[in-house]
Residue frames as qw, qx, qy, qz and C-alpha x, y, z in Angstrom:
[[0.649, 0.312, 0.143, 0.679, -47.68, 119.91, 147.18],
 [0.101, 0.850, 0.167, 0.489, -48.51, 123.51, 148.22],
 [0.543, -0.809, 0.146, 0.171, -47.09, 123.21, 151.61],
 [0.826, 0.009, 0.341, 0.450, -44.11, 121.87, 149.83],
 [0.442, 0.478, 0.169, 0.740, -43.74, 125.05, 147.53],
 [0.215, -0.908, -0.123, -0.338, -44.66, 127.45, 150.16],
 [0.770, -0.523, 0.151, 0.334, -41.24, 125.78, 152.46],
 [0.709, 0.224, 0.314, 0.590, -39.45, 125.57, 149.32],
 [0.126, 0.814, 0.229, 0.519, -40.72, 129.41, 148.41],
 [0.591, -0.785, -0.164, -0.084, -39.71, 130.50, 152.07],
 [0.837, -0.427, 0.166, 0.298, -36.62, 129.16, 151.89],
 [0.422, 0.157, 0.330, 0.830, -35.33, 130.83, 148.79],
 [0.024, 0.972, 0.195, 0.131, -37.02, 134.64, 149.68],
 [0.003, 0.972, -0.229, -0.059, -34.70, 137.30, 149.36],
 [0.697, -0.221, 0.536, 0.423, -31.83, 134.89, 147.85],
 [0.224, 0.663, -0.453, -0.552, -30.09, 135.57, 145.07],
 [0.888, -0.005, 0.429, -0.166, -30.66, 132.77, 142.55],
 [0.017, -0.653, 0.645, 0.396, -28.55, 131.60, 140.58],
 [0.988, 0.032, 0.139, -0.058, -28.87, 128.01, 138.12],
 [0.192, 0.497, -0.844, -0.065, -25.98, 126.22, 138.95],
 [0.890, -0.121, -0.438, -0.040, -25.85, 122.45, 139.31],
 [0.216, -0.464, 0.613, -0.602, -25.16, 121.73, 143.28],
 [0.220, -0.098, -0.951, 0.195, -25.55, 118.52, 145.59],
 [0.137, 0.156, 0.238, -0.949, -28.23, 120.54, 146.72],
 [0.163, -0.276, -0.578, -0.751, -31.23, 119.91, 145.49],
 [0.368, -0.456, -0.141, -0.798, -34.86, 120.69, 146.56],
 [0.739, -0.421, -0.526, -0.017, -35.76, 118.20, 148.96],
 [0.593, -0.309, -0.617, 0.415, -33.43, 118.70, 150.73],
 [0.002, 0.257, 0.057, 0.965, -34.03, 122.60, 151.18],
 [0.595, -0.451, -0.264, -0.610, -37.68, 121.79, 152.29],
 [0.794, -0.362, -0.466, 0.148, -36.22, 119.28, 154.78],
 [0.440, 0.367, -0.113, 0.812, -33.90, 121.37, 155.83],
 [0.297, -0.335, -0.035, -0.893, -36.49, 124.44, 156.46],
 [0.710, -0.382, -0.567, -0.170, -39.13, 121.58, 157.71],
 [0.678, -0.164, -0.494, 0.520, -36.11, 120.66, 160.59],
 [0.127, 0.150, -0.261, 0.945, -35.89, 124.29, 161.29],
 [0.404, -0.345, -0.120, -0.838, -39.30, 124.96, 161.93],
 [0.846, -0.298, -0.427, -0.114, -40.02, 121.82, 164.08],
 [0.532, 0.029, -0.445, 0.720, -37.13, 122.88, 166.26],
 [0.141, -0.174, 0.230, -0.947, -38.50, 126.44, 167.04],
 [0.587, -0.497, -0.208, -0.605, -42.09, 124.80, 167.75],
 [0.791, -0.348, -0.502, -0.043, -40.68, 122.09, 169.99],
 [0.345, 0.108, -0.430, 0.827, -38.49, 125.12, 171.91],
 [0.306, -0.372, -0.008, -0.876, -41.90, 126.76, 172.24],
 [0.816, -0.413, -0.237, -0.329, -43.72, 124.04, 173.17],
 [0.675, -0.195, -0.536, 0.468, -40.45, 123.03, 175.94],
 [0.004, -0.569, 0.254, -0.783, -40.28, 126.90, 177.03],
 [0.556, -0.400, -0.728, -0.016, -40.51, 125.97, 180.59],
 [0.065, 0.155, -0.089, 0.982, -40.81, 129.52, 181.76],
 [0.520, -0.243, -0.225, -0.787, -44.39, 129.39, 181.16],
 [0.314, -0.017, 0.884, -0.346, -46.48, 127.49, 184.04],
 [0.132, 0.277, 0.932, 0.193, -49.46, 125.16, 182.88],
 [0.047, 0.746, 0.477, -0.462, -51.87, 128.22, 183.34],
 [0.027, 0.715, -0.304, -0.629, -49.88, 130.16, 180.59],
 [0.487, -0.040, 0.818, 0.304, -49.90, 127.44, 178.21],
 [0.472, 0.818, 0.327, 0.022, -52.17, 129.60, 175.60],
 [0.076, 0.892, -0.348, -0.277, -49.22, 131.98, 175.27],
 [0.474, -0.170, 0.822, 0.266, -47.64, 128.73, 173.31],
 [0.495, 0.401, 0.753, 0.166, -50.03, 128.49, 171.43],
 [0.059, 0.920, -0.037, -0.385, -50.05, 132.29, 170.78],
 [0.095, -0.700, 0.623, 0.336, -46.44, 132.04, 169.77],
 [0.506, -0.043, 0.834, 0.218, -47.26, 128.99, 167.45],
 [0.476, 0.779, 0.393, 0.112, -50.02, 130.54, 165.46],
 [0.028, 0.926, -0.087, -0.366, -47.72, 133.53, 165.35],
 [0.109, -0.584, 0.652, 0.472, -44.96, 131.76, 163.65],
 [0.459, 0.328, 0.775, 0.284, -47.30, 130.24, 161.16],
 [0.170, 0.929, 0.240, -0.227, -48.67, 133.78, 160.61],
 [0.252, -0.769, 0.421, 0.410, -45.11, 135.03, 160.20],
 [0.396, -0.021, 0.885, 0.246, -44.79, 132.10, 157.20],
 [0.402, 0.575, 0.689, 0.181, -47.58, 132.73, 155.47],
 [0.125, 0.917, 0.040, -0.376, -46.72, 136.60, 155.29],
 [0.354, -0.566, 0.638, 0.383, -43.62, 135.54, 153.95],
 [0.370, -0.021, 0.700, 0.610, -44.68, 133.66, 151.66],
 [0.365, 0.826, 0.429, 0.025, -47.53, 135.83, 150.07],
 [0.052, -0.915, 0.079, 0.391, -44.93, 138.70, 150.00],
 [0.178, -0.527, 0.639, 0.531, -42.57, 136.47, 147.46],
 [0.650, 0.397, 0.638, -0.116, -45.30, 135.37, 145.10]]
C-alpha cells in the first residue's frame, strides 16, 4: 500500500484539491501515474543513442528518476 500512496501522493503535489464527486477516482490516478512512469523507463531503457558499453548511464537515469520520486514525495508529506 505505500507504493500506492506515494503514486497517489505524487500525483496530487502541488494540485489544488478540491472534494468534488468525479468519474475519477483513485485508482485510476495511480494507474494513470503508474502508465506514465513505465513509459519514461521503457524510453530510457529504448534510448538507442547509448551503445551497449554505455548501458550504466540507463541505469543512472533510472535510479535518478526514482530519486526524483521519492524527493517528491517526502517534500508533500
Amino acid at each position: 500500500m505505500e507504493l500506492y500512496e506515494q503514486i497517489l501522493a505524487r500525483a496530487l503535489a502541488g494540485e489544488e484539491i478540491r472534494v468534488v464527486y468525479v468519474k475519477t477516482n483513485e485508482a485510476e490516478i495511480v494507474e494513470k501515474e503508474s502508465y506514465r512512469a513505465l513509459k519514461r523507463i521503457r524510453d530510457i531503457l529504448a534510448n538507442g543513442a547509448l551503445s551497449d558499453d554505455e548501458c550504466y548511464l540507463r541505469i543512472e537515469e533510472l535510479v535518478g528518476l526514482f530519486e526524483e520520486w521519492e524527493e517528491q514525495r517526502l517534500r508533500h508529506k
